[in-house]
N, C-alpha and C positions, 0 to 999 in steps of 0.2 A: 514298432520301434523305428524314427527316423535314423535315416542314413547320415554317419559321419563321412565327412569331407575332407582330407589330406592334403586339400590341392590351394594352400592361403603362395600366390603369388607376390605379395610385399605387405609391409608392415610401415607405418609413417603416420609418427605420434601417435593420436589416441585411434589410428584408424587400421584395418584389416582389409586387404582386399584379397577375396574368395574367388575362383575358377569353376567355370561344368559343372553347375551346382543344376540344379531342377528348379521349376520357377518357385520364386518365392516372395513374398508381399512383401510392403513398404511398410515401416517399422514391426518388424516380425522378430520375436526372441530369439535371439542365437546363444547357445552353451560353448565354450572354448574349453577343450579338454585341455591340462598342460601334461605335458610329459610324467611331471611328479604326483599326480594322480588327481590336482585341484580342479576347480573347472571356475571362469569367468564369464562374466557375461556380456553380450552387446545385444545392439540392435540394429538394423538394416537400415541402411541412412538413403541407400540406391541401391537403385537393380535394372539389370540389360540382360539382354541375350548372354553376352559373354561374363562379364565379372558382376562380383555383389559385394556394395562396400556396407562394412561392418563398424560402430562405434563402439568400442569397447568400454564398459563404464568402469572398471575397476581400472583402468589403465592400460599399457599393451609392453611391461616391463615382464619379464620373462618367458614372454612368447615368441615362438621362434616357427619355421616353414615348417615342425613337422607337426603341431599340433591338431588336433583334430577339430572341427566345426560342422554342429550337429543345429537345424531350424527348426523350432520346434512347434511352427506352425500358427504360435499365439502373440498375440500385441500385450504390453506390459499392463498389467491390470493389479488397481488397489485393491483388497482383501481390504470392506468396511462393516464396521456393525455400529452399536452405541459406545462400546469399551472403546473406541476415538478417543473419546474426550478425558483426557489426564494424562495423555502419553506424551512423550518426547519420542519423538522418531528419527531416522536420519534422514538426511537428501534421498536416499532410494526408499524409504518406506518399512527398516527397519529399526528394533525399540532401541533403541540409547539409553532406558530407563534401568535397565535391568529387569524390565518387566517378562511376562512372557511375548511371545507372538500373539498378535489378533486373530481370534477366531472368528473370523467371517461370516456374515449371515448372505454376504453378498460378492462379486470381484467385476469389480466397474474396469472399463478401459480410462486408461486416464487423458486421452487428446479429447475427449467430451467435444461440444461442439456450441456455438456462439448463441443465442437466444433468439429464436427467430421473434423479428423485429415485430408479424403480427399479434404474437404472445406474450409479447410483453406488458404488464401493465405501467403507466407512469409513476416513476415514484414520485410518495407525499408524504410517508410519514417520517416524524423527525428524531435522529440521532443526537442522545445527548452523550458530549465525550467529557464535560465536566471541565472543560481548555474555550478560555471565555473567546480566544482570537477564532477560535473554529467556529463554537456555537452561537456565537453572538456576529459575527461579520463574516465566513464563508462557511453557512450551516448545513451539514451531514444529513441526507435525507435515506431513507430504508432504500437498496436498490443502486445506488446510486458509487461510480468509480469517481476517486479522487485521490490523484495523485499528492506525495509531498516532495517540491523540489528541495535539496540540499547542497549542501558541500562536503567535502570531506573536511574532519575533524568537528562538526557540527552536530549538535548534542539526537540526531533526527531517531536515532537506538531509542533514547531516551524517552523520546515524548513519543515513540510508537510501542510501547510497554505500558506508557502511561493510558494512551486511549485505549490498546488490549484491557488493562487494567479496570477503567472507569466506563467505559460507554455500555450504552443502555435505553430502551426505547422507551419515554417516559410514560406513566398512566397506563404499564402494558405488565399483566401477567406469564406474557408468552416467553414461550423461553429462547436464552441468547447465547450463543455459543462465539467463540473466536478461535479463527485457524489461522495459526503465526507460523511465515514460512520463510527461514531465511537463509538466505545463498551465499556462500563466496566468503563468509565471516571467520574471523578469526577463534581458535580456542579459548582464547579471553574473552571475546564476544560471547562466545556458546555459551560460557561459566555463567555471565554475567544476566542473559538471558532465562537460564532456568534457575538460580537463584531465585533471581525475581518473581519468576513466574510460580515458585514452593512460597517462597517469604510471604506472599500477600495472598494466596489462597487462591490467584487466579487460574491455576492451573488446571483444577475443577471442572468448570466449562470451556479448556481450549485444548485443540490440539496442535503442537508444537513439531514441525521439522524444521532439523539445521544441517545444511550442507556446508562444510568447512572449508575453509580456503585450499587446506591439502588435498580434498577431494576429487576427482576427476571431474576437470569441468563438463563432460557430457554431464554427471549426471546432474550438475546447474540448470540443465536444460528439461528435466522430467521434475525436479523439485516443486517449481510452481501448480504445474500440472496435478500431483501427486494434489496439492492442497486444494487445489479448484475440485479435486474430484470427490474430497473427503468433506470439503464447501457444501455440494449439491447435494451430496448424500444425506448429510443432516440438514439440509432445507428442505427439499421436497421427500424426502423420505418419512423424516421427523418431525416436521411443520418446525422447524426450529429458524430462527433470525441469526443469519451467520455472517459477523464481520472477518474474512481475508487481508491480515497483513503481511503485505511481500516487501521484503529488503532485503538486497537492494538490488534494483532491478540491472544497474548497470551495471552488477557484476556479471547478471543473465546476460547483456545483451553481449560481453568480450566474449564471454563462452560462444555465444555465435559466431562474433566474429573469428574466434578457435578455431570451430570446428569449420566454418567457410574456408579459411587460409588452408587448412590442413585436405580439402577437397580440391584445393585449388581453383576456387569458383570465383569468376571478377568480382573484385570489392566494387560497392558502391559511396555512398558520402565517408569520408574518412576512415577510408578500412571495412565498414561495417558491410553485411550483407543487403541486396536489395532488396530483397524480401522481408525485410526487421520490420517497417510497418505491420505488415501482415501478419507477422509473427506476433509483435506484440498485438496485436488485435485479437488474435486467436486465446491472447491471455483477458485481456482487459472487456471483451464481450462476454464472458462468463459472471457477468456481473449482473445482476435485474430482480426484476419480482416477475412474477410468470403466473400469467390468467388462472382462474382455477386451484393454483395452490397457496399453500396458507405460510409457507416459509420464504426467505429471502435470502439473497448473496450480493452483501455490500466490500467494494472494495477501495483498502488505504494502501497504493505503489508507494512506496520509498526510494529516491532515485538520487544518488548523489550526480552533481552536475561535474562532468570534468572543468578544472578551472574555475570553478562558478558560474559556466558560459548557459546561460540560457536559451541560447542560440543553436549549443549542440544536438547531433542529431535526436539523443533518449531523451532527453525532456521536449525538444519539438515534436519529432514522433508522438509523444503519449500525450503533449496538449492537443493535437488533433484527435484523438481517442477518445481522452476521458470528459468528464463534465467539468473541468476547472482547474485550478492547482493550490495547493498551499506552499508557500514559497520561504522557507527559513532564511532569516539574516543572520551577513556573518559580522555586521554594523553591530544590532541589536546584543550579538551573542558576545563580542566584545567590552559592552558595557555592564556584560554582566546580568541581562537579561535573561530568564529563562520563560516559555520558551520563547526562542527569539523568532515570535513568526511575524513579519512584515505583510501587514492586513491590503498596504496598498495597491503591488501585481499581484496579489491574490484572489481569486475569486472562484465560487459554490455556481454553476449554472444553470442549476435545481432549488438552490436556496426558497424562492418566493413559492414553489410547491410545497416546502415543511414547513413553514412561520406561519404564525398568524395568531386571529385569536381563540381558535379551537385545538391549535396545536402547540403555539408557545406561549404568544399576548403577544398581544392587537397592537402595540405599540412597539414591536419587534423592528420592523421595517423602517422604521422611520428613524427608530435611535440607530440602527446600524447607519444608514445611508447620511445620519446628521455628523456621527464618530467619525464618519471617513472622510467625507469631504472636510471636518474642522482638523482635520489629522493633514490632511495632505496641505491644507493651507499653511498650518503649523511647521510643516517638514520643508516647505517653497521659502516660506521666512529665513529659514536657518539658512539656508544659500545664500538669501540678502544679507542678515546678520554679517556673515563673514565678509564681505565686500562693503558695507557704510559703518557695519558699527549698529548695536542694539538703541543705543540714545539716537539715533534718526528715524527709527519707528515709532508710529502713532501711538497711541493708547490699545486701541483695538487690534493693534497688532501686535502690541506684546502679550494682550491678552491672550490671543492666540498662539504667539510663541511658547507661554507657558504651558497652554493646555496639550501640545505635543508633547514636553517633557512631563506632564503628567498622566497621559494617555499610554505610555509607555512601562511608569511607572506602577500606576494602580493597576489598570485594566491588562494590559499584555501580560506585566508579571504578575506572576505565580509559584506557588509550590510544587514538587516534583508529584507529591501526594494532595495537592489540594483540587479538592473535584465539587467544582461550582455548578451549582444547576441554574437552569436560566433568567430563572427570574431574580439571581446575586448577583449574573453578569450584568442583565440590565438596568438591576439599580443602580450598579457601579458606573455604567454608563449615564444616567441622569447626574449620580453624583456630578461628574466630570462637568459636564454641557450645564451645569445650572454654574462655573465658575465662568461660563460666557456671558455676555449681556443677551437677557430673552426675547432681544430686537433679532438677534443671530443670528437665532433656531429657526431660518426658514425652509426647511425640511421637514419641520415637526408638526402635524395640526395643532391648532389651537386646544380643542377638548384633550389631546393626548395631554398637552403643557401644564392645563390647570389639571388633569388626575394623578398627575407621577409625578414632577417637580419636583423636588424640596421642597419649594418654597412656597407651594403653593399646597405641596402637602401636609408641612407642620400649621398654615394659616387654618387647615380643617380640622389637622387634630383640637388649634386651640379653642376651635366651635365647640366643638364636641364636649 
C-alpha cells in the first residue's frame, strides 16, 4: 500500500504542489483523495528534493490543503486490444459509447517514443483520399506526416471526416484502420463527429477520441498520445495500415501554453513554451513505416492558423516537422468552393515516392506539375485583370485566365461524399489542359499527349 501525503502546500489552477514526499518519477500517477470520499487524478509534471508539482486532469475545483495524495508508482498507460476499433472514447481514454470498458490484452505507456531514424523505412506507397487537390497535386504516401493548415470557421472538420471516411491504399487487401483524435472541440463538434462517423459506417474500422472544450486542458495534452499509442498498437501489432487524424492541434499547443504559465516557466515566441518544437516532434515522429513490420502510421495535423498567419509559431513549427502542408482557402471557401484547398503553397514532399506508373500512372507527374504551374499563371493574370482591364490581354491569356476559373471549378470542387480515384481526377485534369493550345503543355511529354488527350484520344477511338 503506497503512502498518502497530507502535506499539498498550494493549489494554482490546474496544478498541486506536494511537500516531503519520497522520490518519485516524472510523469508518475497521482490519486487525490477529497474529503467527500472521491478521488482525482493527476500526474507529476516535476520533481525536486523538496516539492513535487502535480497536474490534475479533472481540474483542482474542490480540492483543498487537507486532501490526501497517494503515487502510485505507474506512468499513464492505454489498456489496447482489437475491441479499439468502433469505440468513441474520451480525451483520457474512457467509452463515451455507453459501451463497456476495454478489455486489455495489453497496457502500453502512451509517451511511446519517435522512430529511430535507422528503422525507418522510406515511404512509397500511395494514399488515396478520394479529394482530387490531395491525390492529384499534394499526394498522401503510407508513412508519411501531413499537416492541414486552416482558419477558423473553415469547413477543415469537414474534409477531415471526409478522408477518415474515404482513404484507402489502392490494389491493397490489407487492412486500414483510422484513429480520429480531437481536442478542445465543442459539444456540437462531438455530436456532429460521431453522427458521422455511425451515419456512414466508418466507424467500424476507427477509433474515435474527443476531448471537449470543458475538459481540463491537461488532459488536451495526453489525448494525442492516448491515440499515437492505440496508432502503433494496431500497426505493428496487427499489421494493420493506420491513418491518425488530430484536430486541432492548436488547441494542443494553448493547453501548453496553460499549463507553462500556470508553472510559471519563461514564455518563448508569443506566450508559447520553448520547448513546443520539441514537443510537437515527440507527436509528429510517431509517424513512419518501420523495417521489418508489415503495418504503418500515417498522419493528417489539423491546425487552425490564428489569424490566418502562416507565419505563427504552430504552423511554422509543424512545417519544419512534417513533410509538407495542405493549405485551406478562406478566398476559395468564400466562393463557395468545397473543399477549398489552395494547391499552390501547398505541397506533399514525398509525393514523387507514391506516383508513378506502378502505383498511380505514368502520367501522374506531369499533369500535376502542367495544372500547377497553368494554375498559378491563371491566378498572376487575375492581378493584372484588375489593374488594365481583361480586353488588354492576349488571346493566350485569356485562355489562361479562363482555365483558373475552371480549374477551380471542375477539379478543386467536389462533393462532401464524392470519392474520386485517381485515375477520374486525372482525367479531369487532361479534361482541363486540353482547353489550352497543345503548344502549352510544355510540361507534358509528347507520348503522354498523344495517349491521354482528348483529342488525341477520341482521334483513336475513331480508328478503331
Amino acid at each position: 500500500m503506497t503512502k498518502e501525503y497530507k502535506t499539498i502546500r498550494e493549489i494554482a489552477g490546474p496544478l498541486i504542489f506536494v511537500e516531503k514526499t519520497e522520490p518519485v518519477g516524472y510523469n508518475e500517477l497521482v490519486n487525490i483523495n477529497l474529503p467527500d470520499g472521491t478521488t482525482k487524478r493527476g500526474q507529476v509534471l516535476d520533481t525536486s528534493d523538496d516539492i513535487v508539482v502535480v497536474q490534475v486532469f479533472e481540474g483542482t475545483g474542490g480540492l483543498n490543503k487537507e486532501c490526501g495524495v497517494r503515487f502510485t508508482g505507474e506512468t499513464i498507460k492505454l489498456p489496447v486490444s482489437k475491441d479499439l476499433l468502433g469505440r468513441i472514447l474520451s480525451g483520457s481514454g474512457e467509452p463515451l459509447d455507453g459501451g463497456p470498458r476495454i478489455v486489455p490484452e495489453d497496457r502500453l505507456e502512451i509517451t511511446g517514443a519517435a522512430i529511430n531514424p535507422y528503422a525507418r523505412l522510406p515511404p512509397k506507397d500511395f494514399i488515396q483520399t478520394g479529394i482530387s487537390t490531395i491525390d492529384g497535386m499534394n499526394t498522401l504516401v503510407r508513412g508519411q506526416k501531413l499537416p492541414i493548415f486552416s482558419g477558423s470557421g473553415l469547413p477543415h472538420n469537414e474534409i477531415a471526416l471526409q478522408i477518415a471516411r474515404q482513404s484507402k491504399v489502392r490494389g491493397s487487401d490489407e487492412q486500414f484502420a483510422v484513429v480520429f483524435a480531437a481536442m478542445g472541440i465543442t459539444n456540437e463538434e462531438a455530436q456532429y463527429f460521431m453522427r458521422d462517423f455511425e451515419r456512414t459506417g466508418a466507424l467500424e474500422r476507427a477509433v474515435v477520441f474527443l476531448n471537449l472544450a470543458d475538459d481540463p486542458a491537461v488532459e488536451r495534452l495526453i489525448t494525442p498520445r492516448l491515440a499515437l499509442t492505440a496508432a502503433e498498437y494496431l500497426a505493428y501489432e496487427h499489421d494493420m495500415h493506420v491513418l491518425v487524424i488530430l484536430t486541432d492541434i492548436t488547441n494542443y499547443c494553448e493547453a501548453l501554453r496553460q499549463m507553462g504559465a500556470a508553472r510559471e516557466e519563461v514564455p518563448g515566441r508569443r506566450g508559447y513554451p520553448g520547448y513546443m518544437y520539441t514537443d510537437l516532434a515527440s507527436l509528429y515522429e510517431r509517424a513512419g513505416v518501420v523495417k521489418g513490420r508489415k503495418g504503418s502510421v500515417t498522419q493528417f495535423s489539423i491546425l487552425s492558423m490564428p489569424g490566418d498567419d502562416i507565419t505563427h509559431p504552430i504552423p511554422d513549427l509543424s512545417g519544419y516537422i512534417t513533410e509538407g502542408q495542405i493549405v485551406i482557402s478562406r478566398e476559395l471557401h468564400r466562393k463557395g468552393i468545397y473543399p477549398p484547398v489552395n494547391v499552390l503553397p501547398s505541397l506533399s514532399r514525398l509525393m514523387n515516392s507514391g506516383i508513378g506508373a506502378t502505383r498511380t500512372r505514368e502520367d501522374h507527374k506531369a499533369v500535376s506539375d502542367q495544372l500547377y504551374a497553368a494554375y498559378a499563371e491563371g491566378k498572376d493574370l487575375r492581378g493584372l485583370v484588375a489593374i488594365v482591364g481583361k480586353d488588354a490581354l492576349s488571346d493566350r491569356d485569356k485562355k489562361f485566365l479562363e482555365f483558373a476559373d475552371m480549374f477551380e471549378d471542375r477539379f478543386v470542387r467536389q462533393g462532401a461524399d464524392e470519392n474520386r480515384d485517381i485515375e477520374t481526377t486525372l482525367d479531369i485534369g487532361w479534361e482541363l489542359l486540353a482547353e489550352l493550345p497543345e503548344a502549352q503543355l510544355t510540361r507534358i511529354d509528347n507520348k503522354y499527349i498523344q495517349k491521354y488527350h482528348p483529342a488525341h484520344k477520341a482521334k483513336e477511338e475513331k480508328k478503331e
